[in-house]
N, CA, C and O atoms as a Tinker XYZ file with bonds, in Angstrom:
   324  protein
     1  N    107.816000   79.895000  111.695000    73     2
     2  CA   107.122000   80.360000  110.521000    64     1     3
     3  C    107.855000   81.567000  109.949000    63     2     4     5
     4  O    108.462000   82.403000  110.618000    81     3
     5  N    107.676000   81.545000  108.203000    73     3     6
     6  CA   108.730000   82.827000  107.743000    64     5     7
     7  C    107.433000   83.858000  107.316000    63     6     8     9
     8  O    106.479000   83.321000  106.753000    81     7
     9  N    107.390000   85.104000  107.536000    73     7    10
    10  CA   106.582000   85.713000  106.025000    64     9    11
    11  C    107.709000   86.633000  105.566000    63    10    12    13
    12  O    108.773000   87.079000  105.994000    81    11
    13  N    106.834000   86.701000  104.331000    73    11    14
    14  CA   107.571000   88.096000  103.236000    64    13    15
    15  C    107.018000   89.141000  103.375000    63    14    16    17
    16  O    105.810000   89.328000  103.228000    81    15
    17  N    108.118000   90.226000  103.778000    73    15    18
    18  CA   107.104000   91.291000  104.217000    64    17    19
    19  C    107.564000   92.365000  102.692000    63    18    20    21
    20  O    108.516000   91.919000  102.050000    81    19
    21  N    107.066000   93.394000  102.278000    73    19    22
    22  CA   106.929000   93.818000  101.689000    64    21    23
    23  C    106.732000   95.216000  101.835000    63    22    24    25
    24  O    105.781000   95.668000  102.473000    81    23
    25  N    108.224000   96.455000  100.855000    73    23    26
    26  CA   107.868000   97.989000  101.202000    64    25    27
    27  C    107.706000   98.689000  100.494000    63    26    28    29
    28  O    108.442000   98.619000   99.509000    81    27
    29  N    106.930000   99.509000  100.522000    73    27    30
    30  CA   106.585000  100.333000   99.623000    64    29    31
    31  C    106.761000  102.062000   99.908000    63    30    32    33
    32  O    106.666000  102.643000  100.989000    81    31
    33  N    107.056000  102.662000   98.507000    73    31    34
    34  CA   107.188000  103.924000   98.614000    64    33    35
    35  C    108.018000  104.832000   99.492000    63    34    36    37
    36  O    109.088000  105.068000   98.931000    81    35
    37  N    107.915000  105.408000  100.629000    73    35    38
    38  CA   108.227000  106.035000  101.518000    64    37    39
    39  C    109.039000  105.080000  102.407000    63    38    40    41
    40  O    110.252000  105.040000  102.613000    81    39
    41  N    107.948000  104.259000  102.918000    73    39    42
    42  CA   108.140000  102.901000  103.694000    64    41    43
    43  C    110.321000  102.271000  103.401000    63    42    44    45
    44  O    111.365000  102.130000  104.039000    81    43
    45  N    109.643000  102.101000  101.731000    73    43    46
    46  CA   111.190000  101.188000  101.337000    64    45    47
    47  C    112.039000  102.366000  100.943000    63    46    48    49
    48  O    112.878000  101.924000  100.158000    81    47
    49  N    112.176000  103.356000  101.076000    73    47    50
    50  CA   113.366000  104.402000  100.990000    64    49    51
    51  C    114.062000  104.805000  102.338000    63    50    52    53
    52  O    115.227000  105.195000  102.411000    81    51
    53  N    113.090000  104.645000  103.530000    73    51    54
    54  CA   113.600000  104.879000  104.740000    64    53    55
    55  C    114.062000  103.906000  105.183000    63    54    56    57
    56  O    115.065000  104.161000  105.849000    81    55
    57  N    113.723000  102.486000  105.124000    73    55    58
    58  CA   114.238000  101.331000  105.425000    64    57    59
    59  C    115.502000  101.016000  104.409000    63    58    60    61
    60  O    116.350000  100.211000  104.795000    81    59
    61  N    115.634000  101.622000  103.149000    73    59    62
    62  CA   116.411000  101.520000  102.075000    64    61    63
    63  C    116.235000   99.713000  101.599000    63    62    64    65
    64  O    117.238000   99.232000  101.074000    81    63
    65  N    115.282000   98.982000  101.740000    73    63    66
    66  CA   115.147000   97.854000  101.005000    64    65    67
    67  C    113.450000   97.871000  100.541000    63    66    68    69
    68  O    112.487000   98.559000  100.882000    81    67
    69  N    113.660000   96.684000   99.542000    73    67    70
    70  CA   112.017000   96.579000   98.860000    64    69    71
    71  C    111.513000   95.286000   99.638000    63    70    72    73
    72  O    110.338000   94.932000   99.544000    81    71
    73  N    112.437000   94.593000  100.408000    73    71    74
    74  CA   111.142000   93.528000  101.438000    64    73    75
    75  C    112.463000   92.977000  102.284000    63    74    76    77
    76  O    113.571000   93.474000  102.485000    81    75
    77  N    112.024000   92.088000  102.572000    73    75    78
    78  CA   112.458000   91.185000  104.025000    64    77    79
    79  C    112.174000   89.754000  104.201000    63    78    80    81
    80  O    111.234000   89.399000  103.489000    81    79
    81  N    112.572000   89.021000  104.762000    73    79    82
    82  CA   111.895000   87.761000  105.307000    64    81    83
    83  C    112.046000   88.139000  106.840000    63    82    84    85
    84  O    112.841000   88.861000  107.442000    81    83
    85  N    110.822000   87.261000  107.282000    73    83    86
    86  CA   110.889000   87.649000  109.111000    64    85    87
    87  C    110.075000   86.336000  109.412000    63    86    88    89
    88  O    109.094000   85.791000  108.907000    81    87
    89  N    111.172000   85.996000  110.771000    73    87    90
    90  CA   110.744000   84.614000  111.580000    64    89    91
    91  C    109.623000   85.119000  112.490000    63    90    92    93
    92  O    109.917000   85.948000  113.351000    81    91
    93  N    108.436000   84.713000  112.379000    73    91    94
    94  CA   107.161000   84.941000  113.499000    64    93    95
    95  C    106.565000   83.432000  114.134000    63    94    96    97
    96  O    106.536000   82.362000  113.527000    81    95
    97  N    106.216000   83.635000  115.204000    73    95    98
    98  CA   105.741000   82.594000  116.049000    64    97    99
    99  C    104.327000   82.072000  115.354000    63    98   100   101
   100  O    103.873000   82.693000  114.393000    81    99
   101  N    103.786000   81.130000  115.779000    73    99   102
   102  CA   102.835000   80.198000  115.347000    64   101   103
   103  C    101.641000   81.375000  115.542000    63   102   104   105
   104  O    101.975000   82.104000  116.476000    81   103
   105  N    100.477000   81.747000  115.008000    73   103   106
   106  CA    99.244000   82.685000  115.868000    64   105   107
   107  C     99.355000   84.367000  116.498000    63   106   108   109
   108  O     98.825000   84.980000  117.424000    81   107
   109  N    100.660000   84.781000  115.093000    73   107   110
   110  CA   101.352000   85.929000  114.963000    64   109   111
   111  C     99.837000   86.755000  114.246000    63   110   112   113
   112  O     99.276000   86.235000  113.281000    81   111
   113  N     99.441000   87.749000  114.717000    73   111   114
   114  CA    98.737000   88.505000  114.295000    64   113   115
   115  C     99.152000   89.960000  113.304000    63   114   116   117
   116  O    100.283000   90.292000  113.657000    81   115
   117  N     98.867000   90.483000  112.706000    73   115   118
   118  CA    99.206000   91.609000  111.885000    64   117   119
   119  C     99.499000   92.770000  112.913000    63   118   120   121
   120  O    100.482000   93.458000  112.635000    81   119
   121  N     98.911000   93.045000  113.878000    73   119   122
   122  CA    99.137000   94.149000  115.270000    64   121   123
   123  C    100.209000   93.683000  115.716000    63   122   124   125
   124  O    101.162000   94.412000  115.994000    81   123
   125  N    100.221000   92.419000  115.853000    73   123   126
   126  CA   101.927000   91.721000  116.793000    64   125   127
   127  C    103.236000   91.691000  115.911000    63   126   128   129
   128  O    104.364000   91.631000  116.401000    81   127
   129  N    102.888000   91.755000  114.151000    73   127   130
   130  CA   104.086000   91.670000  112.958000    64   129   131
   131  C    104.200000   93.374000  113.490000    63   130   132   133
   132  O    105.022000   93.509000  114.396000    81   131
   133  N    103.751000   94.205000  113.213000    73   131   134
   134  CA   103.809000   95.388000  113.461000    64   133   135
   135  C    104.900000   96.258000  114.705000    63   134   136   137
   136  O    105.839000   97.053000  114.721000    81   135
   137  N    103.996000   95.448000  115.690000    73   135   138
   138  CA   105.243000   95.615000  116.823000    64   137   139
   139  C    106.454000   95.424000  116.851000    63   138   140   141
   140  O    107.391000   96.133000  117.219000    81   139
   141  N    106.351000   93.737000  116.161000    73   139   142
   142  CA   107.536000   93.290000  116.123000    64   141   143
   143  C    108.580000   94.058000  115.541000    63   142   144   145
   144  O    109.584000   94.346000  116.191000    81   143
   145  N    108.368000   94.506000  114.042000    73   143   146
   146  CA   108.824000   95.624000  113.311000    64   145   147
   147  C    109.241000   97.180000  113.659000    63   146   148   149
   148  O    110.095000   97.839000  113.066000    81   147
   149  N    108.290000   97.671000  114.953000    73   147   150
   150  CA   108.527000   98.893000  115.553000    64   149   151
   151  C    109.607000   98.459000  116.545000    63   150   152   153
   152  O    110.342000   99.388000  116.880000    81   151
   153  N    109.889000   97.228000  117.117000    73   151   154
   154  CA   111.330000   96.559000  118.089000    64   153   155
   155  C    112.489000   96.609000  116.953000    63   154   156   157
   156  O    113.553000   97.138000  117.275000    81   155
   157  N    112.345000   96.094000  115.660000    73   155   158
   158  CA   113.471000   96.635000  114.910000    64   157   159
   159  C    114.012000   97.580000  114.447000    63   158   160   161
   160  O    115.206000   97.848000  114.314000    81   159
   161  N    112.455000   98.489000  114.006000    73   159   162
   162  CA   113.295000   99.527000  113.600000    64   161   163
   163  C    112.307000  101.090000  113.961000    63   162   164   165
   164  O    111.515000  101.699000  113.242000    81   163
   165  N    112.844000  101.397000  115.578000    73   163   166
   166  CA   112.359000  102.422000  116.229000    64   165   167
   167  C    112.090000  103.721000  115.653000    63   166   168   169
   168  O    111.444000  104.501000  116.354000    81   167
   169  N    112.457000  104.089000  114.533000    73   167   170
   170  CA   111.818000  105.076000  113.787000    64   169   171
   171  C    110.755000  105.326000  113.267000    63   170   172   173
   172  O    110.135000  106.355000  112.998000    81   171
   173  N    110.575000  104.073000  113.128000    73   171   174
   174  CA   108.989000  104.078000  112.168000    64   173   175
   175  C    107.864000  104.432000  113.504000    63   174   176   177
   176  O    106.950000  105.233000  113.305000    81   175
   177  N    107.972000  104.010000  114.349000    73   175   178
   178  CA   107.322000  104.887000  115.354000    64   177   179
   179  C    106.342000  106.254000  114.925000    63   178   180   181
   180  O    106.773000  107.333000  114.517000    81   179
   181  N    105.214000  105.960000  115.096000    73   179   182
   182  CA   103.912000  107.000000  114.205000    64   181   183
   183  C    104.086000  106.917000  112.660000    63   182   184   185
   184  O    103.591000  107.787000  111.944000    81   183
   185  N    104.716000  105.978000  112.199000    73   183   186
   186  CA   104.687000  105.565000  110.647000    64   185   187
   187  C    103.687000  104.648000  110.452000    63   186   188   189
   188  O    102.692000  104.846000  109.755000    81   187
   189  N    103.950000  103.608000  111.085000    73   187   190
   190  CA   103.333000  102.559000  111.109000    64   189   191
   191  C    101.551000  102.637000  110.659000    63   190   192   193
   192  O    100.960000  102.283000  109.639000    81   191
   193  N    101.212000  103.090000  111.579000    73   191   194
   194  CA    99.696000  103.566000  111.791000    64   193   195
   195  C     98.911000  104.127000  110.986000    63   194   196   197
   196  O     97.684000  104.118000  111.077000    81   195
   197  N     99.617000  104.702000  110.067000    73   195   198
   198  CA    99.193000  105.044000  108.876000    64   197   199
   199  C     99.426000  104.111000  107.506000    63   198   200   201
   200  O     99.174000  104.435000  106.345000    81   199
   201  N     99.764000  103.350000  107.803000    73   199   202
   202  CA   100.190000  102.730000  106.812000    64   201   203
   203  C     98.890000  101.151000  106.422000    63   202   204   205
   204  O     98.433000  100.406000  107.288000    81   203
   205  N     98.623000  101.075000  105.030000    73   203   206
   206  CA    97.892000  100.202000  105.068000    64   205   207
   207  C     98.515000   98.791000  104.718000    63   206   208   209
   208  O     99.459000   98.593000  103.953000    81   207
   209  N     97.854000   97.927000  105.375000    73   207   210
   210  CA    98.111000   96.158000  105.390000    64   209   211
   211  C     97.906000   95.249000  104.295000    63   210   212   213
   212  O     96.678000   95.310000  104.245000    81   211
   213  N     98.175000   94.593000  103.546000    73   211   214
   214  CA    97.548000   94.041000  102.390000    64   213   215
   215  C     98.258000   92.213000  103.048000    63   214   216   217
   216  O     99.379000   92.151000  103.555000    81   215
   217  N     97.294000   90.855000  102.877000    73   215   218
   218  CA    98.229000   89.435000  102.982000    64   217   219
   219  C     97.788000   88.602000  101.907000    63   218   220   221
   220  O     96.805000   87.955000  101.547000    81   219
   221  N     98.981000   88.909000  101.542000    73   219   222
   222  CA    98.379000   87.936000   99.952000    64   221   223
   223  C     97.557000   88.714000   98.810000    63   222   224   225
   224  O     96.616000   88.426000   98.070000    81   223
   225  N     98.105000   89.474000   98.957000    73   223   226
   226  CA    97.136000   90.789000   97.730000    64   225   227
   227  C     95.582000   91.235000   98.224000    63   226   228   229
   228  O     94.929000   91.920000   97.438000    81   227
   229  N     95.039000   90.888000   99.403000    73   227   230
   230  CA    93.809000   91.243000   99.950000    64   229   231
   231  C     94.205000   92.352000  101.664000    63   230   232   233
   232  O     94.960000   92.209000  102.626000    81   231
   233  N     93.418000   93.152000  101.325000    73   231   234
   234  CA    94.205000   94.422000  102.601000    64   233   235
   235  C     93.117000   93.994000  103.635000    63   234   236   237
   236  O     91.893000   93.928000  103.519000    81   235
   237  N     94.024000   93.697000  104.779000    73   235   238
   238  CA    93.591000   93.124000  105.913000    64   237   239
   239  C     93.240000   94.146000  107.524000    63   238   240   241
   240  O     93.658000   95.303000  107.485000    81   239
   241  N     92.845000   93.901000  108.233000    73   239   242
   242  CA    92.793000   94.500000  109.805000    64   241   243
   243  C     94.013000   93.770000  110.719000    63   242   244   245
   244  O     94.548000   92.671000  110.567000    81   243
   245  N     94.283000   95.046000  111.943000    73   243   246
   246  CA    95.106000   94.209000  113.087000    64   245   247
   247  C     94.846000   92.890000  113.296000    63   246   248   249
   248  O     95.849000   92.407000  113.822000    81   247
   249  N     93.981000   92.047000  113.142000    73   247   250
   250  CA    93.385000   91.147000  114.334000    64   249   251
   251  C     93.600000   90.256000  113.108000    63   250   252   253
   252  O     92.612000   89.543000  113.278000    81   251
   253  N     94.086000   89.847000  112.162000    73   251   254
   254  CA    94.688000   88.943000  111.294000    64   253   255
   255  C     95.425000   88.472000  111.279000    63   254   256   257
   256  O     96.499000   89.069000  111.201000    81   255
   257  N     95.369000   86.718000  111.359000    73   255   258
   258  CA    96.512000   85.789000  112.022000    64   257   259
   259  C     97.276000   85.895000  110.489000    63   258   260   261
   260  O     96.979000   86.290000  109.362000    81   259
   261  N     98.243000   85.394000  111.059000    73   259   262
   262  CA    99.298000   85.222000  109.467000    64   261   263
   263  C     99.712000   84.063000  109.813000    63   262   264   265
   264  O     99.642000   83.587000  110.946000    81   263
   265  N    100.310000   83.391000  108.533000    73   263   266
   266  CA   100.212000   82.068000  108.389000    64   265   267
   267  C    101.582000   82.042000  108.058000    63   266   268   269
   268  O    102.291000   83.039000  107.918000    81   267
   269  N    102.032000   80.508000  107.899000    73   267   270
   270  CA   103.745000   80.342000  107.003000    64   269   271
   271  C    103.613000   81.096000  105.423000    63   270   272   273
   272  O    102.626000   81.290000  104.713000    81   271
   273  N    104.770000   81.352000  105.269000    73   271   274
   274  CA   104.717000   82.382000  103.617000    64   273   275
   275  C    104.124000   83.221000  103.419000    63   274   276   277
   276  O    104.295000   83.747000  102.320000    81   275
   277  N    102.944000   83.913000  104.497000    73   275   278
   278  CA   102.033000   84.647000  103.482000    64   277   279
   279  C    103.303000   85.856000  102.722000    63   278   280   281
   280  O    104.515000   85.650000  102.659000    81   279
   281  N    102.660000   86.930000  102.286000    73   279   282
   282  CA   103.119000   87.917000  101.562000    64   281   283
   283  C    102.211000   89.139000  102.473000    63   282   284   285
   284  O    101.045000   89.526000  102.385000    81   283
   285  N    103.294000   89.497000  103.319000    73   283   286
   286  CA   102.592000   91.245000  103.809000    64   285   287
   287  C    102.891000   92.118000  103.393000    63   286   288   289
   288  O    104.070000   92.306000  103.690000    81   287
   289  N    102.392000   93.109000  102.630000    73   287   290
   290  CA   102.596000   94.570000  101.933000    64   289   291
   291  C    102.115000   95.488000  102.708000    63   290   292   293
   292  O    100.947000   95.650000  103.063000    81   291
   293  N    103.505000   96.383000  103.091000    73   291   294
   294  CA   102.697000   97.475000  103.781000    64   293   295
   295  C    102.880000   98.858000  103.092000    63   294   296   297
   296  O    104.017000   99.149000  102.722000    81   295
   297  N    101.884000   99.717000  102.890000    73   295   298
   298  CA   101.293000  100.472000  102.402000    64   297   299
   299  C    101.765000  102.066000  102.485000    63   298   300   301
   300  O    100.854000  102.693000  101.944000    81   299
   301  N    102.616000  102.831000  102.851000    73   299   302
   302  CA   102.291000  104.240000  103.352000    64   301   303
   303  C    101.225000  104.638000  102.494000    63   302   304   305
   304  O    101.030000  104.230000  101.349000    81   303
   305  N    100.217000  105.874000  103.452000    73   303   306
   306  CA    99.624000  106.683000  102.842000    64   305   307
   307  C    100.482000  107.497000  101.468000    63   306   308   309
   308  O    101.570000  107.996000  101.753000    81   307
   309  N     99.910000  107.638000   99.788000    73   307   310
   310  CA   100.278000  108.346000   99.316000    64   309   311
   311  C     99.302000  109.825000   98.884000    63   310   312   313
   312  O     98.115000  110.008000   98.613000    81   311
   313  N    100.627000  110.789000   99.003000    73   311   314
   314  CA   100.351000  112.451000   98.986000    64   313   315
   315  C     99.888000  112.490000   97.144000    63   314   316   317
   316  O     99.916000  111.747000   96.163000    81   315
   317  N     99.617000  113.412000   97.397000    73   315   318
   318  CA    99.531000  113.889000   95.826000    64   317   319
   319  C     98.627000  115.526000   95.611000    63   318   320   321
   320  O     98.105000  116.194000   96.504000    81   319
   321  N     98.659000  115.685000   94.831000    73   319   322
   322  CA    97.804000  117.139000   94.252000    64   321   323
   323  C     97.781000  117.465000   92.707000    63   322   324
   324  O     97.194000  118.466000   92.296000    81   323
């Protein structure tokens, strides 16, 4: 199974791209895409966690299976004043 993952803000300047495709197993959960993502790229380490989930334009919890294609957007918190 492929999804599109999707970065935003903070997120896609540190990674220096605006998305990805990523191969996930059949009954891949949003907590397990996550991990998977903290095995690639060990920095994001305490990034992650703050960051909000969206699949398919609806913002989701850990415990959300993902399917073939969806579209994951992940979120950093944004600052402002």
């Amino acid at each position: 199974m492929k999804v599109k993952v999707l970065y935003f803000a903070s997120l896609k300047s540190k990674l220096n791209k605006s998305y990805e495709d990523i191969e996930i197993e059949k009954d891949t959960t949003v907590q397990a895409l996550k991990t998977l993502l903290l095995k690639k790229y060990p920095d994001l380490k305490g990034f992650l966690e703050n960051c909000m989930i969206a699949v398919n334009e609806s913002y989701v919890d850990d415990n959300t299976l993902l399917k073939d294609n969806d579209t994951v957007a992940i979120i950093p918190p944004v600052g402002g004043g």
